[in-house]
C-alpha positions in Angstrom: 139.5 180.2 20.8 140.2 176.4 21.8 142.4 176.0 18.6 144.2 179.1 19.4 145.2 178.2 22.5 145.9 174.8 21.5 148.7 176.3 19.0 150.1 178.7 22.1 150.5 175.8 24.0 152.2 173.7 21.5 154.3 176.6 20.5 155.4 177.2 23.9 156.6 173.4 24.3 158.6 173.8 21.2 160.7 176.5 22.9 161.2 174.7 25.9 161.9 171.6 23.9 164.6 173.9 21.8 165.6 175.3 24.7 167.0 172.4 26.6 168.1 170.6 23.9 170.5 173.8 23.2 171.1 173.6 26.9 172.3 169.7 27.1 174.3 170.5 23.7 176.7 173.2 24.8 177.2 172.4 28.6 177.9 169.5 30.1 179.3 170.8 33.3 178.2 170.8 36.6 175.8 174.3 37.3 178.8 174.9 40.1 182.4 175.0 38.4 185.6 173.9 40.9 189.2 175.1 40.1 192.6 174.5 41.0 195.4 177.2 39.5 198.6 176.0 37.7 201.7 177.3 39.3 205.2 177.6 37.7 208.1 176.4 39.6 210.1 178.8 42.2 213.6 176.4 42.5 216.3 175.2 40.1 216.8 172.0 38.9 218.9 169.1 40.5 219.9 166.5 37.8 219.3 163.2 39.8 220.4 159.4 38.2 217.9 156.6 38.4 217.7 154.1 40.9 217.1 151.2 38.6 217.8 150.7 34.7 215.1 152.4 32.7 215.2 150.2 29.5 213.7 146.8 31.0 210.5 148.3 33.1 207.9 147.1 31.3 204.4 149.2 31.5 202.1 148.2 34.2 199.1 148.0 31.7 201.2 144.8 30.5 201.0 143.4 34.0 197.0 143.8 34.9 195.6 143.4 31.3 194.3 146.7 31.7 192.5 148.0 28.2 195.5 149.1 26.1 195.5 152.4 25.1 195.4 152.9 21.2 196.9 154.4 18.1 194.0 155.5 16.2 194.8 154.9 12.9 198.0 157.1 11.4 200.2 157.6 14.9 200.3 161.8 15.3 202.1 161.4 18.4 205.0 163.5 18.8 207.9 164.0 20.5 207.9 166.7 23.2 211.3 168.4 22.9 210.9 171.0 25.2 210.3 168.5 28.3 211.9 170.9 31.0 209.5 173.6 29.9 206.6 174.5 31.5 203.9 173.1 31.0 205.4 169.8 30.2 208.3 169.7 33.3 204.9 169.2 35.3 204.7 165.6 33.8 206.5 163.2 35.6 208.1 159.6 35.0 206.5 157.2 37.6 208.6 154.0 38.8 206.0 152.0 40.6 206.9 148.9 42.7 204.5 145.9 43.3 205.8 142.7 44.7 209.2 143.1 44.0 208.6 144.2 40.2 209.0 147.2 38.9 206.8 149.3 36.1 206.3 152.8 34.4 203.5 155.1 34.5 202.8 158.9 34.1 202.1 161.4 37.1 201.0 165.3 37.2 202.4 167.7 39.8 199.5 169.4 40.7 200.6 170.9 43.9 204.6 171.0 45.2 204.0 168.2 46.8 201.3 166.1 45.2 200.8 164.0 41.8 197.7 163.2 40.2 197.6 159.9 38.6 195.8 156.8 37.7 194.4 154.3 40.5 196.4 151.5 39.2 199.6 152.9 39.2 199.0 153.0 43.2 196.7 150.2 44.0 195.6 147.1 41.8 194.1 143.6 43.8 196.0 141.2 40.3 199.2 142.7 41.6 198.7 142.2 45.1 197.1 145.6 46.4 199.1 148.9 46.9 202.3 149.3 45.2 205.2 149.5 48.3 207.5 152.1 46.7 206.7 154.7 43.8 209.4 156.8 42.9 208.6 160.1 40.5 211.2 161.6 37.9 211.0 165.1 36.1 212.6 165.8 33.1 213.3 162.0 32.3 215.8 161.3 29.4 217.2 157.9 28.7 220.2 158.2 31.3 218.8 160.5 34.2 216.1 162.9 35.2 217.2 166.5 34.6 214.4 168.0 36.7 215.2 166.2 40.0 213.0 163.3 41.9 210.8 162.7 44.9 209.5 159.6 46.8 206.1 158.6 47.4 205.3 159.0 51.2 201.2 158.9 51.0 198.7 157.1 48.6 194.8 157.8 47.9 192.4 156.2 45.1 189.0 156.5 44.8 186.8 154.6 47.3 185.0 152.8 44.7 187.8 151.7 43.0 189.3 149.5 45.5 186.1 147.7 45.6 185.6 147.7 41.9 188.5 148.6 39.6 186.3 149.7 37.1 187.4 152.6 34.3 184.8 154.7 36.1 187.2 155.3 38.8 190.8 154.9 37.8 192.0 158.3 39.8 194.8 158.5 42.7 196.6 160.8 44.3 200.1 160.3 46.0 202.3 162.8 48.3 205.7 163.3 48.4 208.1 163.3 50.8 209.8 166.5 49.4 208.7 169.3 47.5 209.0 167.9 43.7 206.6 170.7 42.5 208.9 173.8 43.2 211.1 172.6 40.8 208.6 172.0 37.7 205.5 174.1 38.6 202.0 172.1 38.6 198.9 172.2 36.5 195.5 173.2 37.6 192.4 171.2 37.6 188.9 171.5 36.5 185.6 170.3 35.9 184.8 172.8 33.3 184.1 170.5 30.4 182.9 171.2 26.7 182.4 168.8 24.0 184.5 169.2 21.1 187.3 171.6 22.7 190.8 171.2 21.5 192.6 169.0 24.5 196.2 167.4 24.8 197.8 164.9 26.9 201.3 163.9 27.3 203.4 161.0 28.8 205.8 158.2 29.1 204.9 155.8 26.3 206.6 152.4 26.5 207.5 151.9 22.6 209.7 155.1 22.7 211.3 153.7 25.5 209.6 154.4 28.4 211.6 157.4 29.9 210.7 160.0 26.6 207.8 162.9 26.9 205.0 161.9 24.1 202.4 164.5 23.6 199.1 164.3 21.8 196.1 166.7 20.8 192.7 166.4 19.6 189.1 167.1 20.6 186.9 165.7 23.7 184.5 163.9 21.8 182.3 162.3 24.3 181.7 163.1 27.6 179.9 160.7 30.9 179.4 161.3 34.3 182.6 159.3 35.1 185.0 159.4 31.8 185.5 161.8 28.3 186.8 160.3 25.5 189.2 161.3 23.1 190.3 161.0 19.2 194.1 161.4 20.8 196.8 158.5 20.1 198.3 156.9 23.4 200.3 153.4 24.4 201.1 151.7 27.1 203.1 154.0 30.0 201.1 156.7 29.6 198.6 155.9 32.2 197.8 158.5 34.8 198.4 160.9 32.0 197.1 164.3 32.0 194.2 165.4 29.7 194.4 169.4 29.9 192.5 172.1 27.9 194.0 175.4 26.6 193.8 176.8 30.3 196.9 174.2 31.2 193.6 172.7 33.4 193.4 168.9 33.9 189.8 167.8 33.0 191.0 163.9 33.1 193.5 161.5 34.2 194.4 159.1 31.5 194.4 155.6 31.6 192.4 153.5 28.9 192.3 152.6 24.9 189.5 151.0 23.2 188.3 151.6 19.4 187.6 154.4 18.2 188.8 156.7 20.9 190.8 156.2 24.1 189.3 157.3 27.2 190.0 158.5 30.7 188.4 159.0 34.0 187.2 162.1 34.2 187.4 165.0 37.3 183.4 165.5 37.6 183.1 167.5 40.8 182.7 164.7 43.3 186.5 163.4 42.3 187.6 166.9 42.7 186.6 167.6 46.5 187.8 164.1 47.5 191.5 165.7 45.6 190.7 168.7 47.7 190.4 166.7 50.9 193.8 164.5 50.1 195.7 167.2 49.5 194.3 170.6 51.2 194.6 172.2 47.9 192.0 174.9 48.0 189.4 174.2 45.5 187.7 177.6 44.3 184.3 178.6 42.6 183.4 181.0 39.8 183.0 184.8 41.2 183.4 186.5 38.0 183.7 189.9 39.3 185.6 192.7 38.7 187.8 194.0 41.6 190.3 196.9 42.5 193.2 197.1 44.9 192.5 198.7 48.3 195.5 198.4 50.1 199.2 199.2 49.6 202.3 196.6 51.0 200.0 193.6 50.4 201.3 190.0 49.4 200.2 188.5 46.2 201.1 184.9 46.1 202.4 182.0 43.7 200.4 179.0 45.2 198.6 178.1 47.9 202.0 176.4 50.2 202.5 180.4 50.6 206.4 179.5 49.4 206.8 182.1 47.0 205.4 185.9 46.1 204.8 187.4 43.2 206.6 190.9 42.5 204.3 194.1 43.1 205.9 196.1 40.7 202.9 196.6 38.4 200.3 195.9 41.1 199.1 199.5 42.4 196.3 200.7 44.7 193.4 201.6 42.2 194.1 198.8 40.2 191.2 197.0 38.6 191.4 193.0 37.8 189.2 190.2 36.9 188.4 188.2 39.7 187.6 184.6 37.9 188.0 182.4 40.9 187.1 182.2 45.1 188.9 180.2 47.5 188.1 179.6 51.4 191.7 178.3 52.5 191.7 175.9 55.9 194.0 178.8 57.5 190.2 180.8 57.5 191.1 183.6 54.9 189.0 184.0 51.3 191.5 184.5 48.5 190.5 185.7 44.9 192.6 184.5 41.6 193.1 187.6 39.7 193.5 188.7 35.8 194.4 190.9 33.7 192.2 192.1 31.0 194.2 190.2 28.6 193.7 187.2 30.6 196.8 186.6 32.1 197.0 185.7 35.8 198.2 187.7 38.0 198.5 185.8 41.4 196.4 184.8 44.6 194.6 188.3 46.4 193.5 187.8 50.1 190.3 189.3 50.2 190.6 192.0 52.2 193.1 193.7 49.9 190.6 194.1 47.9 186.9 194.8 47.3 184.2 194.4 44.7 183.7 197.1 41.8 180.2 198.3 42.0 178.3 200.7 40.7 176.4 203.2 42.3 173.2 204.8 40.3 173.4 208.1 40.5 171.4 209.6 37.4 172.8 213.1 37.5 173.6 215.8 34.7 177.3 217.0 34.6 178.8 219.6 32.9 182.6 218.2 31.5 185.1 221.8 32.8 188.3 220.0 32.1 190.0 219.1 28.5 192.9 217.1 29.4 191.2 213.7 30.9 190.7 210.6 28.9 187.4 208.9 28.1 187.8 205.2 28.9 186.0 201.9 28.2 186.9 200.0 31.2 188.2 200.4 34.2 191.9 198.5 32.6 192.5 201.9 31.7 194.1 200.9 28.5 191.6 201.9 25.9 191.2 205.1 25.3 187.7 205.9 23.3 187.0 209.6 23.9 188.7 212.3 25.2 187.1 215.0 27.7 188.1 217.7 25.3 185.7 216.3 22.8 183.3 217.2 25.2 184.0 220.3 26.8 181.4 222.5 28.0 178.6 219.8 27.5 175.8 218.8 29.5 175.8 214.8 30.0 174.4 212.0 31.9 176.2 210.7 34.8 174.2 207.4 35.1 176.5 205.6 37.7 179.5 206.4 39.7 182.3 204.2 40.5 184.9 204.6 43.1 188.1 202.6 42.5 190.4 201.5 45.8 192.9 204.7 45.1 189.6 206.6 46.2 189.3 208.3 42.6 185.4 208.1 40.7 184.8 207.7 37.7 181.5 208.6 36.0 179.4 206.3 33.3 178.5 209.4 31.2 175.9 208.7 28.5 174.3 211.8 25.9 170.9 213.0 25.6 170.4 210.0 23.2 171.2 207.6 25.9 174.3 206.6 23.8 177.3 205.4 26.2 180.2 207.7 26.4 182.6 205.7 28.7 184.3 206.3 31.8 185.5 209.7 33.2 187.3 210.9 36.0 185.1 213.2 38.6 187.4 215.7 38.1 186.8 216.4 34.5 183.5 217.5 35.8 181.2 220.0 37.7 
C-alpha cells in the first residue's frame, strides 16, 4: 500500500513538473495583457525641407559609446521602398540636439501626438543631460521629409534610467507640439510576448545615409524581464527603433548590438502604464467576448484624440463582433476595440452601444415550421451549415437562446444525439 502511494505521489509531481515546465515554455507574458491600437492617419501630407543638412549628423551611438548595434553575419537588411505607407510612415527620422551638436535617431508615432523612442536619444548625463531641441521627420528622403515634421515640446525616460543608464531602461517618450500622427497613423503597443514569433523593426541607419527607411525581420529569441533579443541586423541610427509583431504592435524599443543578437528594452507592463500616464493613451486589457450592436446613430471611432470617425456603413444594430480589448478612458466612459470574424478591426465601441452576447439555457424541444431560414455557425452570420428546410417538421433541442441587439433570438438547436445543429432564428420554430 506504502509503495503504491509512493508511485501516485511521484507520478503526480511529474505532472506538475511537466506542467509548468510547458507553462514557462510557451508564455512569457504577464497573466494580465495591456494594449494600445495602431491607428492609420486621417490628414494629407505636407512635404516639409530640413532645418539642417542631413549628410553630416553623425548617429548619437557614436557620441556616448553606447553598444553598437550589429550586423549578424550576412547583412539581410533591406531597403523599405514603400516608406510613406502604412505601417512604415509611422517611423520617424529624429534630429536630436545636445550641446550645440546635432545627431540621428529613430522615433514611433504611437499616438498623434506622441513618439516612442530610446532614452538616449532624450536624455544622456556624457552629453550633458536632456537634449534642448529634437525635431521628428516622416517620410525622410535624402533632400526633404515627404510626410511632414513636428517639434518636440515635452520629454519623459524612465525613472531608473536617469539614475543608471543601463540597457534595462533605455525607453522615452516625447510630445509634440503639433499633431504629427494624423498624418502617418501610429502603431500600437503590447506586452504580449512569445519566444520565437516572427518580429521586424525598421529605422534610420547611418551607413545608408542616415535619412533612408532600413527594415529588418527575424524571430524574438530571448526574452527578460527588462529586454528581448533578436537575430535582426541593425547599425547605428536606428536607435529608438520599433520592434513590432504581426499585429503592427510594439513589444520593444530598439537600441542595443552585442554578439550574437542585438537587443532592446522591452515594454514589460510596468513601462507600459508609466507610457499610459505620459501620454493619456488608454491602455486596455483582454475581454475576449463576443458582443452585438444595441443602438442605432452611434459613433465608432479612429483613436482615442476622438479626431476622426469611422463610417457606419456596414455597422448595423444586431451586429455581432469580437470584442478583443477594454479601455477605461480619463473622460469616465469604457470603450471596447472590436473585430470582425476575420480579424480585422473595426474601430473603438463606447460601451453602452453595446452589450455582451450571452446565452441563456433554456433546454426546450422545438418543432422547425418554417423552410426558408438558414442554419448558422456563428452569430457572423456568414457561414451557412444547415438550412431549416433540412429540418422541417422535426423535433429538436433548443439548448440555449440568444438574443442579439436587433431584438431577434436565435436558438442552439442540437438532435436527439446531442449532436450540434447550429444557430436558428426563433421564427423558424414553434
Amino acid at each position: 500500500m506504502k509503495r503504491f502511494l509512493l508511485v501516485i505521489l511521484i507520478l503526480l509531481l511529474i505532472s506538475y513538473v511537466l506542467k509548468e515546465e510547458n507553462v514557462s515554455a510557451s508564455s512569457i507574458n504577464n497573466n494580465h495583457t495591456y494594449i494600445t491600437e495602431p491607428t492609420k492617419p486621417i490628414k494629407d501630407a505636407t512635404p516639409v525641407d530640413y532645418e539642417v543638412p542631413q549628410e553630416n549628423l553623425r548617429p548619437i551611438e557614436e557620441a556616448t559609446g553606447s553598444e553598437i548595434e550589429r550586423i549578424l553575419g550576412k547583412d539581410n537588411r533591406m531597403l523599405v521602398k514603400n516608406y510613406t505607407s502604412y505601417p512604415y510612415k509611422t517611423i520617424v527620422l529624429l534630429n536630436m540636439t545636445f550641446t550645440n551638436i546635432t545627431y540621428i535617431g529613430t522615433g514611433t508615432v504611437i499616438a498623434p501626438d506622441t513618439i516612442l523612442t530610446a532614452a538616449h536619444n532624450v536624455y544622456d548625463s556624457r552629453l550633458g543631460g536632456w537634449a534642448t531641441e529634437i525635431t521628428a521627420y516622416a517620410g525622410a528622403t535624402a533632400n526633404k521629409a515627404t510626410i511632414g515634421k513636428a517639434k518636440v515640446d515635452k520629454k519623459y525616460v524612465l525613472p531608473d534610467w536617469i539614475n543608471s543608464q543601463s540597457s534595462q531602461h533605455d525607453l522615452a517618450v516625447i510630445k509634440l507640439k503639433t499633431p504629427l500622427g494624423e498624418q502617418t497613423g501610429s502603431l500600437g503597443i503590447t506586452d504580449k510576448i512569445k519566444l520565437n514569433e516572427v518580429i521586424q523593426t525598421a529605422g534610420y541607419p547611418a551607413d545608408k545615409g542616415g535619412w533612408t527607411l532600413y527594415k529588418g525581420s527575424g524571430l524574438l529569441k530571448k526574452v527578460t524581464d527588462f529586454n528581448i533579443y533578436y537575430d535582426i541586423d541593425t547599425y547605428g541610427g536606428q536607435s529608438g527603433s520599433p520592434v513590432w509583431n504581426a499585429e503592427n504592435k510594439i513589444i520593444g524599443v530598439h537600441a542595443y548590438g552585442s554578439t550574437p543578437l542585438n537587443f532592446a528594452t522591452k515594454i514589460n507592463d510596468t513601462n507600459l502604464k508609466l507610457i499610459k500616464n505620459w501620454t493619456s493613451i488608454p491602455v486596455g486589457h483582454v475581454y475576449n467576448k463576443n458582443v452585438t450592436v444595441s443602438k442605432s446613430n452611434i459613433s465608432v471611432w479612429n483613436d482615442f484624440q476622438f479626431l476622426n470617425k469611422k463610417p457606419l456603413t456596414h455597422i448595423k444594430v444586431g451586429n455581432v463582433y469580437k470584442a478583443k480589448y477594454i479601455y477605461k478612458h480619463n473622460n469616465g466612459q469604457t470603450y471596447l476595440s472590436l473585430y470582425d470574424n476575420k480579424n480585422k478591426w473595426i474601430g473603438y465601441f463606447n460601451r453602452r452601444d453595446v452589450y455582451d452576447l450571452k446565452g441563456t439555457l433554456l433546454n426546450k424541444k422545438v418543432k422547425i415550421s418554417k423552410n426558408n431560414y438558414v442554419i448558422w455557425d456563428s452569430f457572423f452570420l456568414d457561414n451557412k451549415i444547415n438550412l431549416s428546410k433540412d429540418f422541417y417538421g422535426k423535433t429538436l433541442n433548443a439548448k440555449y437562446s440568444y438574443k442579439l441587439g436587433n431584438k431577434e433570438e436565435f436558438y442552439s438547436l442540437y438532435d436527439d444525439s446531442n449532436k450540434w445543429i447550429g444557430y436558428l432564428n426563433k421564427k423558424a420554430t414553434q
